[in-house]
C-alpha positions as CSV (number, residue, x, y, z in Angstrom):
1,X,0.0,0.0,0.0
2,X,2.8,2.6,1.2
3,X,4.1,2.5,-2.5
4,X,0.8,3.0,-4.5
5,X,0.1,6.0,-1.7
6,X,3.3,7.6,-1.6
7,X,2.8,8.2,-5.6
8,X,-0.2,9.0,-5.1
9,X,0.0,12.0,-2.6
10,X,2.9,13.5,-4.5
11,X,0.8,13.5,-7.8
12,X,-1.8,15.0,-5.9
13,X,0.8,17.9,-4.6
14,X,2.3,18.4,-8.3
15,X,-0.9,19.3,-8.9
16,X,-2.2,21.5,-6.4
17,X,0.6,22.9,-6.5
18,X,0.2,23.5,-10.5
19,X,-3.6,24.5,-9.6
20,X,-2.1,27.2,-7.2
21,X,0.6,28.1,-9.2
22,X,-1.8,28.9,-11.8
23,X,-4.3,30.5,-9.9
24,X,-1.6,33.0,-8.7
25,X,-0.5,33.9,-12.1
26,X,-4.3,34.5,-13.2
27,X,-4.5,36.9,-10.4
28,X,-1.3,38.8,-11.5
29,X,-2.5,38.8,-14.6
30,X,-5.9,40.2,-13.4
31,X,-4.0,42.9,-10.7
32,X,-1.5,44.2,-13.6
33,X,-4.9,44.8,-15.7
34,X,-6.8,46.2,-13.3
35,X,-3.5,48.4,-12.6
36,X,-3.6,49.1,-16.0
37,X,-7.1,49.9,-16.2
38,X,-6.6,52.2,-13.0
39,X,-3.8,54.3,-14.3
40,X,-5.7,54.7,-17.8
41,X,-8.8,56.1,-15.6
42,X,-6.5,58.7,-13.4
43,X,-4.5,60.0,-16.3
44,X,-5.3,63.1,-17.8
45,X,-7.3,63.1,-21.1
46,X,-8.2,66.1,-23.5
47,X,-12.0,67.2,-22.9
48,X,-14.2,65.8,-26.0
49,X,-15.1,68.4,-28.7
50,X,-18.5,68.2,-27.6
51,X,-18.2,68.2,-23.9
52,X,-20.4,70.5,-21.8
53,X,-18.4,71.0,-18.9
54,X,-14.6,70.9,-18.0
55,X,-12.2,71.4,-15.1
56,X,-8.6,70.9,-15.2
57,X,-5.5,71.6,-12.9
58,X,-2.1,72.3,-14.9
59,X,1.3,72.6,-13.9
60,X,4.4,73.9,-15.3
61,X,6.2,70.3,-16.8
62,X,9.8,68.9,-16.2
63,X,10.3,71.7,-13.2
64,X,11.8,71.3,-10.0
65,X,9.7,73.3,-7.5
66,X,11.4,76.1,-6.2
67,X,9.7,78.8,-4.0
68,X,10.0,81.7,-6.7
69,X,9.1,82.7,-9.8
70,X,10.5,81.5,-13.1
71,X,8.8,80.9,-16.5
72,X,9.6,79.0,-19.5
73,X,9.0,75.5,-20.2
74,X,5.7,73.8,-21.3
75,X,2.8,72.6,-18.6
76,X,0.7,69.4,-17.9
77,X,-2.4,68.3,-16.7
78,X,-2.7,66.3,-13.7
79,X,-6.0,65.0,-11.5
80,X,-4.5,65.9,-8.6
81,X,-1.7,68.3,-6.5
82,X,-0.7,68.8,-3.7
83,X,0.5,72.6,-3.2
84,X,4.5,72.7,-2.9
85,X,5.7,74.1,0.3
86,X,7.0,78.1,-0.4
87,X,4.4,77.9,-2.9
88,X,2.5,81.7,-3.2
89,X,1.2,84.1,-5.8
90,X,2.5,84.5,-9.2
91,X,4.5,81.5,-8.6
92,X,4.3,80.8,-12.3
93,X,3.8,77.0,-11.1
94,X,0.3,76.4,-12.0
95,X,-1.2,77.5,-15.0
96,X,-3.3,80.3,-14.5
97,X,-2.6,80.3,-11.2
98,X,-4.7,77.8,-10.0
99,X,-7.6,75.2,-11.2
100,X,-10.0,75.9,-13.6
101,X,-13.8,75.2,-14.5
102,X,-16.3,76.1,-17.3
103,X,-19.4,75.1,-18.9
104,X,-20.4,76.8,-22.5
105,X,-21.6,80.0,-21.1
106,X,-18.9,80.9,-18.5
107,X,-16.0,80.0,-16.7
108,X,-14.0,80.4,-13.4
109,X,-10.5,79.9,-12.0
110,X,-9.1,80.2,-8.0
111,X,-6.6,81.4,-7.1
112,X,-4.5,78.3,-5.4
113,X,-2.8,80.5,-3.3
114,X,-2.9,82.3,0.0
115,X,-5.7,84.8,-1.8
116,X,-8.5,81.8,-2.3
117,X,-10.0,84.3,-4.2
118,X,-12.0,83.4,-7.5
119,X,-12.0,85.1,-10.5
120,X,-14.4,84.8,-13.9
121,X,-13.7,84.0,-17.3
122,X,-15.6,85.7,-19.7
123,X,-16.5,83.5,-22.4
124,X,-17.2,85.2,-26.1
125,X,-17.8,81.6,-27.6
126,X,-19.9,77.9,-26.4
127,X,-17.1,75.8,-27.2
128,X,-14.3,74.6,-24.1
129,X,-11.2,76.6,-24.1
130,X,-9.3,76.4,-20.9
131,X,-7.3,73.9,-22.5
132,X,-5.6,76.5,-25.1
133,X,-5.4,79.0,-22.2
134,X,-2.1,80.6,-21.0
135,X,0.3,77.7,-22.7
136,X,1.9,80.3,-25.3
137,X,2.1,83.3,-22.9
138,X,1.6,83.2,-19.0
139,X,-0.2,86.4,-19.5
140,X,-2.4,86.1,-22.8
141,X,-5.5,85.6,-20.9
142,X,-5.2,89.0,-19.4
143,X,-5.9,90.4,-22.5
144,X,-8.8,90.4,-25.4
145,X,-8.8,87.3,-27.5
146,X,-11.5,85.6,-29.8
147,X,-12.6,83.3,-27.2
148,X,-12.7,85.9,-24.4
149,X,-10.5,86.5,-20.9
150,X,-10.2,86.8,-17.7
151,X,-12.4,89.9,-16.7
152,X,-12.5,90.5,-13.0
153,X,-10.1,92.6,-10.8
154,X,-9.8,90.7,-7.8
155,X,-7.3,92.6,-5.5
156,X,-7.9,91.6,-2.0
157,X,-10.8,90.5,-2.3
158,X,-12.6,87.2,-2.3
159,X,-13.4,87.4,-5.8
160,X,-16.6,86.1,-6.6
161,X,-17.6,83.3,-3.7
162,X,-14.1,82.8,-2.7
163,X,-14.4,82.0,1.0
164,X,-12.1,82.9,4.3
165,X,-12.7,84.1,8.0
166,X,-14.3,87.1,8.9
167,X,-12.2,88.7,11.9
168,X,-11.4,91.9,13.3
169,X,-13.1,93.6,10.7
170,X,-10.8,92.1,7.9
171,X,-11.2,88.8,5.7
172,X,-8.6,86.0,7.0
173,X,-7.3,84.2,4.0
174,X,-5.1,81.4,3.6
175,X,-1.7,82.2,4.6
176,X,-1.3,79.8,7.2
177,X,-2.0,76.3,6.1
178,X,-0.2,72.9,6.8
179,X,-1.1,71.0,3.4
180,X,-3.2,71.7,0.5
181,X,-4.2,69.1,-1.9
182,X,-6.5,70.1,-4.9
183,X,-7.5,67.7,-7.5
184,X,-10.5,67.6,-10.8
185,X,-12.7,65.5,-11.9
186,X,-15.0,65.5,-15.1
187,X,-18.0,63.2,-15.5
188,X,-20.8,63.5,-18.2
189,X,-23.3,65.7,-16.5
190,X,-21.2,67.7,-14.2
191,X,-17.4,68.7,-13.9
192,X,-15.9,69.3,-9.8
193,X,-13.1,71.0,-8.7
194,X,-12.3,69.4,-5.2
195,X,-9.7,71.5,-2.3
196,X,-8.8,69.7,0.8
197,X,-7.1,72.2,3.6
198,X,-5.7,70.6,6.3
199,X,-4.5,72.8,9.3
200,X,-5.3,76.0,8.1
201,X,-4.8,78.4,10.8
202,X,-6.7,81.8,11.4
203,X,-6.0,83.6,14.9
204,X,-5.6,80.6,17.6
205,X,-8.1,78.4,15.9
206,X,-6.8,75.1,13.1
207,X,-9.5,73.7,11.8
208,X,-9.1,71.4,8.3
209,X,-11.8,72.5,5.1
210,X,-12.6,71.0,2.5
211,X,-14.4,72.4,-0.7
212,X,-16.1,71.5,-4.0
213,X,-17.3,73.8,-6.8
214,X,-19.3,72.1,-9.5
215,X,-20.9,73.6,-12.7
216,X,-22.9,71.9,-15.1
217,X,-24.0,71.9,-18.4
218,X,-25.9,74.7,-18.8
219,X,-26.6,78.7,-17.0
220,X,-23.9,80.5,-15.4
221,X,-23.6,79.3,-12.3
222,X,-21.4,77.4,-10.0
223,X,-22.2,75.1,-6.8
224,X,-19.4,75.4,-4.0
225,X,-20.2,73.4,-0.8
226,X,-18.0,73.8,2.4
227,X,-17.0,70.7,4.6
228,X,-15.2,72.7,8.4
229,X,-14.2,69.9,10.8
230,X,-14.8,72.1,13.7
231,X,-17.6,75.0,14.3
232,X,-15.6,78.8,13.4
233,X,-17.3,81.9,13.8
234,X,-16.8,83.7,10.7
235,X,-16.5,81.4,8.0
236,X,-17.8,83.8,4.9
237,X,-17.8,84.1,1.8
238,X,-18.4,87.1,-0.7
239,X,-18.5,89.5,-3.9
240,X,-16.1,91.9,-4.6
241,X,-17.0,95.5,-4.4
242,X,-16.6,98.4,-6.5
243,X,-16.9,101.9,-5.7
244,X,-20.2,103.4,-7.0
245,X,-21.9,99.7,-7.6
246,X,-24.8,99.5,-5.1
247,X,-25.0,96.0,-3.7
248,X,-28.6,94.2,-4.7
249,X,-30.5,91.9,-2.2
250,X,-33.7,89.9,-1.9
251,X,-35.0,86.6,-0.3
252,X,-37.6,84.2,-1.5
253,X,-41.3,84.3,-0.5
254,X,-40.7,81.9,2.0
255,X,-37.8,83.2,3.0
256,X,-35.3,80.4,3.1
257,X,-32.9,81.6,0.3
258,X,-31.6,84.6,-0.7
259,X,-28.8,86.2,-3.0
260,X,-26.5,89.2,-3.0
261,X,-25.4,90.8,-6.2
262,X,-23.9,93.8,-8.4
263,X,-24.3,94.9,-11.4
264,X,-22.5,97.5,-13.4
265,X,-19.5,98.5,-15.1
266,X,-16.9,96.2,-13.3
267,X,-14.4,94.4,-15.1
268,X,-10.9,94.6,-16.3
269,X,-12.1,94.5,-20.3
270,X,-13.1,98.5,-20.8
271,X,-15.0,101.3,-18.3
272,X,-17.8,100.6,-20.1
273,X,-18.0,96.4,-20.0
274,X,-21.0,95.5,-18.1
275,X,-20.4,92.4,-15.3
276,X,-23.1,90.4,-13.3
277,X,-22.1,88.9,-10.0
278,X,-24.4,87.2,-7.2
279,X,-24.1,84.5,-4.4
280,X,-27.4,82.3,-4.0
281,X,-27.4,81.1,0.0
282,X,-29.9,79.3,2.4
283,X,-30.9,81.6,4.9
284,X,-30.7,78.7,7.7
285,X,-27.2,78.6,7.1
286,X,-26.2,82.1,7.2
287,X,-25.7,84.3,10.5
288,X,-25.4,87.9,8.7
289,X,-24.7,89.9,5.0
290,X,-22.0,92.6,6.3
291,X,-19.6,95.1,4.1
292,X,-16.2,94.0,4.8
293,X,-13.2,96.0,3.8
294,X,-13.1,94.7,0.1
295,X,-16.1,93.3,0.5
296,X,-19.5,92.3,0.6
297,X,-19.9,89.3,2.8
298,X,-22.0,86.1,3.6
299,X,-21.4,85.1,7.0
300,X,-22.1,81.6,7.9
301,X,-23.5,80.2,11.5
302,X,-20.8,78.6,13.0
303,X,-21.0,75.0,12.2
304,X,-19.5,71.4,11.7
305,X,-21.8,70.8,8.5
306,X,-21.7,71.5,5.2
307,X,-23.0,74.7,3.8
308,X,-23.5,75.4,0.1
309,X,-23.8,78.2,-1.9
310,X,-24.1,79.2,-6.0
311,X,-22.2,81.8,-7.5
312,X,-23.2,83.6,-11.2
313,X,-21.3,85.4,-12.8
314,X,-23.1,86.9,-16.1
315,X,-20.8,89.3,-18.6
316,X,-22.5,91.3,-21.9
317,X,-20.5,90.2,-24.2
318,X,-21.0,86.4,-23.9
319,X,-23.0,84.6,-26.5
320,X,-26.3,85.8,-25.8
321,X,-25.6,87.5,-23.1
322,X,-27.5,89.6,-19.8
323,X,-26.8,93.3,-21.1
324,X,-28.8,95.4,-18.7
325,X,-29.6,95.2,-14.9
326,X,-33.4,94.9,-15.7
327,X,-33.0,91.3,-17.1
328,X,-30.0,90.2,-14.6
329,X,-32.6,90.9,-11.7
330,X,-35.3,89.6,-13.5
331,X,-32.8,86.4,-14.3
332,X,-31.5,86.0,-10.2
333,X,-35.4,86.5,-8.9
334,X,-36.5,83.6,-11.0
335,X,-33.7,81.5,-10.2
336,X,-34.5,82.0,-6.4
337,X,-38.2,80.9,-7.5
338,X,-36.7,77.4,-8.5
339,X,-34.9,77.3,-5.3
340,X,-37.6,77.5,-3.3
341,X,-39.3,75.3,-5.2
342,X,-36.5,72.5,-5.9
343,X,-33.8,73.8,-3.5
344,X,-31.3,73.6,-6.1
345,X,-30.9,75.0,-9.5
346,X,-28.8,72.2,-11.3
C-alpha cells in the first residue's frame, strides 16, 4: 500500500501545486490589468469636442519646485496636487494660477494661493477653451482674444464666492495652512473642482476644510459646498466690491434663500463692459450679510456641517448675453423661485 500512496499523494501535490501556481498567475495577470485599467482612468485626457463642462489643474512640466518665480517650459495636466511648500502668488507654477472650470456659457479659476480668491472667465464663444489658455504666454489671458479672458479685478478681495474668515473687521485668507491638496474631476453631467485644507490656521483656531465647486451643463452658475471639521465663527464668503456699484439683495417668499449681487461697469475688459455677480445662500445657514473691507460678505453660523452656496457670474459680451440690470434681476429673482421650489438649481 505505502508505495501505490506515496505516488499518489505526490501526484496530488504536483498538482495542487500546479492548480495554485496557476491561480496565482491569473490573479497577477488580473492585478497588472486592473493596474492598467486604473492608471488609464487617473491619467489626464483632453476634454471631447462636444463636452459641456470641464475642469482641469495644470502645472508647469519637467520643473523642480522652487519657491519663486521663473517661467519657461511647457505645462501638464494632472487629476490631482498637492500645493508645494514656499508655494504663493504669481509662482508661475500652475497654470493660470490655479484650477480651472467652465461650462459653455462661462467659466471660473481660483486662485491656489494664500488669496483663495476666485475670479471669472468671460466666455465670447460655447465651445471649451481652458485647455488652449495661457500655454503660449503666461499672460495672454489677461488680455482680449476671440474666445474671451479673464475679466474681473480681484485685488484683495474674495473674488466672486471665494471663501475665508471674517475677523477683526478684515477677511482671513489662507496664509497659514499645513497641506493643501486640490484635484478635478470631469464626469458626463457635471465637472468638480475638489480642495482639501488641512491645518489651516486663522488667529488661535486650526480647523481642516474642505471644498467642492461644481458647474454643469448649462446657466452660469457654479455650486461650491463647504466641509469645516470644527464649528468657526466667521466662515464667509463674498462679492467683490466696486466703488459706486450698489450692492442688490432679496430673499424668496418663503424666506429660506436669498442672493446678494452687483451689477454694473466692473471688469478689467473696458470702463464701459458690463459684469453680473451674485451669491445664492440658504438663509438657515447664514448668521449675517455685512460690508467687509473689500467686500461684501455672507457670513455663515458657525458650524460642523456642510453649507453650500451658488455663485453667477453673467458678462455682456458672452454669447447671448445679460446686457442690462433689468433682465439680470429679472434672471437672479426667477432662479430663487426654483430654489424654493427645488432647492437647487442644477
Amino acid at each position: 500500500m505505502k508505495k501505490i500512496i506515496l505516488p499518489l499523494f505526490l501526484a496530488s501535490t504536483i498538482i495542487f501545486t500546479s492548480c495554485k501556481e496557476e491561480k496565482k498567475e491569473s490573479q497577477e495577470k488580473e492585478t497588472e490589468i486592473e493596474t492598467v485599467k486604473n492608471t488609464a482612468q487617473n491619467s489626464w485626457q483632453k476634454p471631447d469636442k462636444n463636452a459641456k463642462t470641464y475642469a482641469e489643474l495644470s502645472i508647469r512640466k519637467g520643473d523642480d519646485w522652487k519657491p519663486e518665480k521663473f517661467g519657461g517650459g511647457e505645462f501638464e495636466n494632472v487629476n490631482s496636487l498637492q500645493l508645494p511648500e514656499g508655494h504663493s502668488d504669481h509662482a508661475y507654477y500652475i497654470r493660470y494660477e490655479g484650477p480651472g472650470w467652465e461650462n459653455s456659457q462661462v467659466g471660473y479659476r481660483m486662485y491656489l494661493d494664500w488669496r483663495n480668491a476666485i475670479d471669472i472667465w468671460g466666455k465670447k464663444t460655447d465651445t471649451i477653451v481652458l485647455p488652449y489658455v495661457g500655454q503660449n504666454n503666461y499672460e495672454d489671458y489677461h488680455h482680449e482674444s476671440s474666445w474671451g479672458q479673464d475679466i474681473l479685478k480681484a485685488g484683495k478681495s474674495l473674488g466672486l464666492g471665494g471663501y475665508g474668515r471674517f475677523m477683526n473687521d478684515s477677511v482671513a485668507h489662507f496664509r497659514q495652512v499645513k497641506k493643501t491638496v486640490a484635484s478635478v474631476e470631469n464626469n458626463t453631467g457635471s465637472s468638480s473642482v475638489m480642495i482639501d485644507y488641512d491645518g489651516w490656521k486663522t488667529g488661535e483656531v486650526s480647523i481642516d476644510l474642505d471644498a467642492t465647486y461644481t458647474i454643469y451643463p448649462s446657466d452660469r452658475f457654479s455650486k461650491i459646498t463647504l466641509n469645516p471639521s470644527e464649528e468657526i465663527p466667521g466662515l464667509t464668503t463674498g462679492i467683490v466690491k466696486f466703488e459706486d456699484i450698489p450692492l442688490i439683495e432679496n430673499k424668496s417668499e418663503n424666506g429660506e434663500w436669498g442672493y446678494i449681487a452687483t451689477y454694473g461697469k466692473q471688469t478689467l475688459v473696458s470702463e464701459e463692459d458690463q459684469l453680473g455677480m451674485a451669491i445664492f445662500y440658504k438663509t438657515s445657514e447664514v448668521e449675517k450679510i455685512q460690508e467687509g473691507p473689500h467686500d461684501h460678505l455672507v457670513i455663515f453660523k458657525p458650524t460642523k456641517n456642510r453649507v453650500s452656496y451658488y455663485i453667477l457670474a453673467a458678462w455682456e459680451q458672452e454669447k447671448n448675453g445679460i446686457k442690462t440690470k433689468e433682465k439680470f434681476v429679472k434672471d437672479l429673482d426667477k432662479k430663487l423661485s426654483t430654489l424654493q421650489q427645488n432647492e437647487k438649481l442644477q
